[in-house]
N, C-alpha and C positions, 0 to 999 in steps of 0.2 A: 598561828594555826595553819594548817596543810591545805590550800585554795584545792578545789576538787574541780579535776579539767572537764568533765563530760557536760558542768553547765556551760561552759564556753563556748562546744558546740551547737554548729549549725550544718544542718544539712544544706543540698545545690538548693539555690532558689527553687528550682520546679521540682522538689524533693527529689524521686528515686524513678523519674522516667527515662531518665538517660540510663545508658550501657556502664554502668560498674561492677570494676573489676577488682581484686586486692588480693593478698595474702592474709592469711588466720594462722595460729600456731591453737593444734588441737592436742590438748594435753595427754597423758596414757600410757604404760606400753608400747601400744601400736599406734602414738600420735605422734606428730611433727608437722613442718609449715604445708598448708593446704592452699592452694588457688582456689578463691570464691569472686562469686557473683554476688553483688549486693539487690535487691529489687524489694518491692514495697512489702512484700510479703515477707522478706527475711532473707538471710543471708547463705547462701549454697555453696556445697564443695564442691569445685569439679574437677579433680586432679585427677579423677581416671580418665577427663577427658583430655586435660593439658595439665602435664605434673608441671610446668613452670611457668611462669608468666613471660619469662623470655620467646619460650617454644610458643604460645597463645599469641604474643604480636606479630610470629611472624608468619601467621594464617594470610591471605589473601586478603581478607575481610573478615579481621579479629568480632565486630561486633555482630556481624552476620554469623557468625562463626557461635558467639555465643546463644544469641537468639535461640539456635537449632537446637539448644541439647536438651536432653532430658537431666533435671536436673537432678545432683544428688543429696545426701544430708543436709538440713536444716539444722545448721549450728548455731539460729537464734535468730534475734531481731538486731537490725544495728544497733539499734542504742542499747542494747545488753552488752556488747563485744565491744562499743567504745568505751562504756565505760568500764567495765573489766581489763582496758589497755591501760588504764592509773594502776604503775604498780602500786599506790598505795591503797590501794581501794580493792586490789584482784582477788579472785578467787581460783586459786591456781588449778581446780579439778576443771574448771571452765573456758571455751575457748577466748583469746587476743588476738586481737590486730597486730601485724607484721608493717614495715614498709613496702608498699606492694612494687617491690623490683628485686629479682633475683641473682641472675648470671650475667645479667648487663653490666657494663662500665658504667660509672657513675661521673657526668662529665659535665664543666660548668664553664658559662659565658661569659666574661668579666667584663667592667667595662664598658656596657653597654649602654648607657641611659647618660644624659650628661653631667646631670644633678651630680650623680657618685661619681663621675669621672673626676671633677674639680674636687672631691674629699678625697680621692686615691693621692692625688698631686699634693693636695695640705697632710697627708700621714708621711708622703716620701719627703718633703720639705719640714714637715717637724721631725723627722727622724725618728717617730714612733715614741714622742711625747706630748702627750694629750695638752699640757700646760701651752706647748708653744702654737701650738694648732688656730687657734683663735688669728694670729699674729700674721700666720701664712695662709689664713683662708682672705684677710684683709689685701693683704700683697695681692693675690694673683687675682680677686676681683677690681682691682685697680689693671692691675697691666693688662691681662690677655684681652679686656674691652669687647667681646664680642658674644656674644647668647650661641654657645655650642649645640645647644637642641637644633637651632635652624641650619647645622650645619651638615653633611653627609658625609660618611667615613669614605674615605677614597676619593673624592670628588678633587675636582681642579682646587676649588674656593679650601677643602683643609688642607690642600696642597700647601699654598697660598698662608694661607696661617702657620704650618709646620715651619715654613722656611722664617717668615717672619720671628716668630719666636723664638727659634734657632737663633737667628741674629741677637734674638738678648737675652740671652741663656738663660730661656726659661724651657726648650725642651726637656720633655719628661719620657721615661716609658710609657708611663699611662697615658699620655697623650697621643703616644705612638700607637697604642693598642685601640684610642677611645678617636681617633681621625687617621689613620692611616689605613690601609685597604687591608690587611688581615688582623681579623680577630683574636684578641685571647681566651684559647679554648685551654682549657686546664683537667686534670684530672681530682676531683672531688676527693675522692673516698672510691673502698674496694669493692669488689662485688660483695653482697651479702651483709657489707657493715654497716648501714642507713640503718636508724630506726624511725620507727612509724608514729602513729596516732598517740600520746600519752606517755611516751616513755619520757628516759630525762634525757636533757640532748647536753652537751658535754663544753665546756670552757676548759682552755686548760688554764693549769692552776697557776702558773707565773703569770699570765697576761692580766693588764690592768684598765688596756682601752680595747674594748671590745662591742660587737656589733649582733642584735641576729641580723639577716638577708632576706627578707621575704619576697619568692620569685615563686613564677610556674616553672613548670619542669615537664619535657616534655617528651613521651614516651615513642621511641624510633626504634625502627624493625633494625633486619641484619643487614635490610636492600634498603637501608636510608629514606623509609618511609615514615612520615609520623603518624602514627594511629592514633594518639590521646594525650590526654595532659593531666598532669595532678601538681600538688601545694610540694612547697621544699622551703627549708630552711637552713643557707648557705652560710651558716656561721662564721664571721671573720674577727680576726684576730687583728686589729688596728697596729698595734705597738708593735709585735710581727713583722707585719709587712712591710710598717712605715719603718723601721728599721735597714731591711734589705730585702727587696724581689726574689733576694735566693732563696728567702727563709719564706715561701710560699706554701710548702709543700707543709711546715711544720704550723703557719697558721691556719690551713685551710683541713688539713688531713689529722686529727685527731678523736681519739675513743668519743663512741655518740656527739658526733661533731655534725652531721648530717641527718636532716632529719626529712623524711618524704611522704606523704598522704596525704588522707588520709585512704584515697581510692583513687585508683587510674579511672577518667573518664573518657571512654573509648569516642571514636570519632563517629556519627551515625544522622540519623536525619535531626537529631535532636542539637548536636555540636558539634563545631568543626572549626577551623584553623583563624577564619577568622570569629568567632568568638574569643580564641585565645588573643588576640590582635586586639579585643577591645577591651580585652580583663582589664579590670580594678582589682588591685589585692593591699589587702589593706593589712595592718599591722598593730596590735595591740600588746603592751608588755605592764604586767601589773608584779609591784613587786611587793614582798612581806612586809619591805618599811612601808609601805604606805605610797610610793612612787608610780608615777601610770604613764604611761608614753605611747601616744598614739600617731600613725602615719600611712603612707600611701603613699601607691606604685603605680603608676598608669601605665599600661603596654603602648599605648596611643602615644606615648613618648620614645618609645624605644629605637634606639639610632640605627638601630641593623634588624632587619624583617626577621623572623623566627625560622623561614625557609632557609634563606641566606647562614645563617647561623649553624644548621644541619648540614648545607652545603661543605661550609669549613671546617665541619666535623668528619665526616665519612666522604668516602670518595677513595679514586684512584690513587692515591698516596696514602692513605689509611682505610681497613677494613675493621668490623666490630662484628666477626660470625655469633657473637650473642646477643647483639644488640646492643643501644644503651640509653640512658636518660639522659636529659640535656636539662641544667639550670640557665635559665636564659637571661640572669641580671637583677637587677634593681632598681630604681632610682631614687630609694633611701640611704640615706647615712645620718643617723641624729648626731644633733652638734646642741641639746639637749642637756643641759650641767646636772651633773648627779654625786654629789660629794664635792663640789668645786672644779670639776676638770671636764671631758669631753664624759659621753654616756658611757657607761660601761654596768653589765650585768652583773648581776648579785646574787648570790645558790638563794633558790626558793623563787626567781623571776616567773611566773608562768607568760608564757610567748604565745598568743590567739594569730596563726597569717590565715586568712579570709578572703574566697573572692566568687561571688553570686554564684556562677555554675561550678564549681568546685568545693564547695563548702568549708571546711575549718582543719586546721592541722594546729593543736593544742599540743605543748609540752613544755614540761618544768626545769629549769636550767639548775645542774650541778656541775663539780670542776670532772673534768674528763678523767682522774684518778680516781673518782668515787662514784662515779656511772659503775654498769655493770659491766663486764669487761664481756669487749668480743670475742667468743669461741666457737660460732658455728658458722665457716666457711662453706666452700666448696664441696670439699672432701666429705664432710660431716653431711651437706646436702646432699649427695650422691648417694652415699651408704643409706641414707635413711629414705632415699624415695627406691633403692635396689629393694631394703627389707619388707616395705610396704607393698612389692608388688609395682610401682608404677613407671619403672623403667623398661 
């Protein structure tokens, strides 16, 4: 039977008094994706006032900004629109939830948390075989001897360790990425391709050992400022990666392979940066066998400050005049047996990532050739906010 995701949902702990922002796709003739406002009363378009969500962060004071407007259409109450985002449940004359990010790049932190760093090093040491994984997670908790959470990327002391390790060849990339002074910032996915609250997020169909990633994600202007935070789910491809570093692009970047919401939470007297500093986000995957796997992410562990992390992104060697969202890590990787080998997902998984002030981003896993395929870019966004009038 088809698990129906809108019970999974939870809204932010303090329901709907914070600043939510998102996209809607309003069905019609004259409809296509809408920027709204979420608030207790229901859900508003305001796209005559910011036709993108891009152009809306990069207001001065995105949340101030929206406070002010008069608002427009009431395209309903949330929880009509969330659950209306199960394509199997939609009713296509009525509006959905989008991933609330537009023209932004779509950019992600790897690496970051220690936990996952030591499982990067066991996929690149089993060679992207689940069976051997067990064998080299053993190894390097014997050798490297030392708790990398206590340890700070760049500092003298991972100095100090890189070299040591070095000496008994056990340096790794990931290591280099996970104690060394620069980050791996990566490119996720393209503008426009994330989908949102309820859709089905994408596997591809060769891969056998695979992960979802449940991380915040964090929404920065075009001047590298953050305004807010929402849920993401940084799908990775185990067997991929543990394979070859080169073949990142094709673990990381596939049809609904990325999934983000289910509302941007703007920055305002009610949340701010550190709240995102003390998230818990938690991780729930239930699957049709009957299989349930649950986990958790503490940002309180995370090796590189979330400032720090934007820093490596934008800057004078790199500009983003549209902006972009930033996945900022994990510190999950299940090692979990699911059929006798490492976890790996199964079409029909529904995936719950959860964290107090951000509420729930629910979606149902198929192979990325049977998701619905991406067709509405840039181009396709351009023509359709020119014919609407909102350019």
């Amino acid at each position: 039977m088809t698990q129906t995701l809108i019970s999974r949902y939870a809204p932010p702990a303090d329901g709907y008094v914070g600043t939510l922002v998102g996209r809607a796709w309003i069905p019609g003739p004259d409809g296509g994706p809408a920027v709204v406002v979420v608030r207790r009363d229901g859900v508003f378009d305001i796209s005559h006032h910011a036709a993108t969500l891009s152009a809306l962060f990069d207001h001065d004071d995105p949340a101030g900004f929206v406070h002010g407007l008069a608002l427009g259409d009431r395209l309903g109450d949330a929880a009509t629109l969330l659950a209306n985002s199960d394509p199997t449940q939609r009713d296509p004359a009525a509006p959905w939830l989008l991933a609330p990010v537009d023209l932004q790049a779509i950019k992600a932190a790897g690496v970051t948390f220690a936990e996952s760093l030591l499982e990067r090093v066991v996929e690149e040491q089993a060679k992207g075989d689940p069976a051997a994984a067990g064998q080299a997670r053993a190894a390097l908790a014997r050798e490297i001897g030392a708790d990398l959470s206590q340890i700070r990327p760049g500092s003298a002391e991972a100095e100090r360790l890189r070299a040591a390790l070095s000496a008994r060849g056990l340096w790794s990339q990931y290591l280099e990425v996970g104690l060394g002074p620069d980050a791996e910032v990566f490119t996720k996915a393209q503008p426009l391709s994330a989908v949102g609250f309820g859709a089905d997020i994408g596997i591809h169909p060769r891969s056998a050992w695979n992960n979802p990633e449940p991380e915040i994600v964090l929404a920065v202007s075009s001047a590298g400022r953050i305004v807010g935070a929402t849920l993401g789910n940084d799908v990775n491809l185990r067997d991929f990666e543990g394979r070859s570093a080169l073949l990142l692009g094709k673990a990381k970047d596939n049809n609904a392979s990325t999934a983000i919401g289910p509302f941007v939470r703007l920055f305002d007297a009610t949340f701010s940066l550190d709240d995102v500093r003390a998230a818990e986000v938690a991780l729930r995957v239930e699957g049709e066998d009957g299989f349930v796997l649950n986990g958790t992410s503490s940002m309180r562990r995370i090796s590189r400050d979330p400032e720090d992390l934007v820093r490596q992104t934008i800057g004078a060697t790199h500009q983003y005049p549209d902006g972009f969202v930033l996945f900022l890590g994990t510190m999950f990787a299940p090692t979990a047996l699911r059929g006798g080998a490492g976890f790996t997902h199964k079409p029909g998984d529904v995936v719950t990532i959860s964290a107090a002030p951000l509420g729930a981003l629910v979606n149902r896993v198929t192979h990325s050739d049977a998701a619905p395929p991406w067709t509405f870019g840039v181009r396709a966004l351009m023509d359709n906010l020119a014919r609407r009038g909102l350019l």
